[in-house]
N, C-alpha and C positions, 0 to 999 in steps of 0.2 A: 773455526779451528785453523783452516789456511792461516788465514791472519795473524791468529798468536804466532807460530811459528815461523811467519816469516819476520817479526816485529824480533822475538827471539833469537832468531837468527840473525838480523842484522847487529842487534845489539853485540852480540859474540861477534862478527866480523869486526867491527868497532874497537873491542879490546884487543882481537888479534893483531889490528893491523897498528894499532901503537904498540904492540913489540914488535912486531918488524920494522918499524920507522925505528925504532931503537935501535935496531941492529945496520939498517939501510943506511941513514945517515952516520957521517964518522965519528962527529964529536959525541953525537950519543951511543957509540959503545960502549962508552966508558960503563956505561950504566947495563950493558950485558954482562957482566961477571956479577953483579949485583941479582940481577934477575933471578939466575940459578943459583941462589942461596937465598932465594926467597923461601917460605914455606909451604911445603907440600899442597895445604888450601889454595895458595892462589896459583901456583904452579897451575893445580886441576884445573882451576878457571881460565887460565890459557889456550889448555888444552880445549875446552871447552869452545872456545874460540874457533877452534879448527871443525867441533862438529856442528859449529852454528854455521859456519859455511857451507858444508856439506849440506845442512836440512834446508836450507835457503837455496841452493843450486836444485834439489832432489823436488822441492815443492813447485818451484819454478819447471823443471822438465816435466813434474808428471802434470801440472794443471795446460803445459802445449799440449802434452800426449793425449789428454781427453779432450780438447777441443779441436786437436785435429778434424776431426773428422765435419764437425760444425764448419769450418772453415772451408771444407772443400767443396762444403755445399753451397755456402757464400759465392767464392770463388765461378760456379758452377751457375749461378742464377745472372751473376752479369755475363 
């Protein structure tokens, strides 16, 4: 399940971060006034982008947060 989600997530980081490269680089602004007259549908998908990030950061803290403790036992044995 990890895995979907983090393969998800990446994926959505991927489209977010080509509209930001949109916006980042100059001559592709041109192409931001275009964006926001896109349709609603891919808008979401954008948006989307931003909770792919989120689930990819979230999956990544909590799988440290449960091996902490493995770790410190690691840690503890050398």
């Amino acid at each position: 399940m990890t895995r979907l989600i983090r393969i998800t997530g990446f994926l959505l980081i991927a489209a977010g971060a080509l509209v930001g490269l949109s916006w980042i680089i100059k001559p592709l602004r041109a192409i931001w006034p275009w964006l926001k007259e896109l349709p609603l549908a891919i808008q979401i998908g954008l948006g989307s982008a931003a909770v792919g990030l989120v689930l990819v950061f979230a999956s990544l803290l909590w799988e440290r947060f449960e091996d902490r403790e493995q770790d410190r036992r690691l840690k503890d044995e050398n």
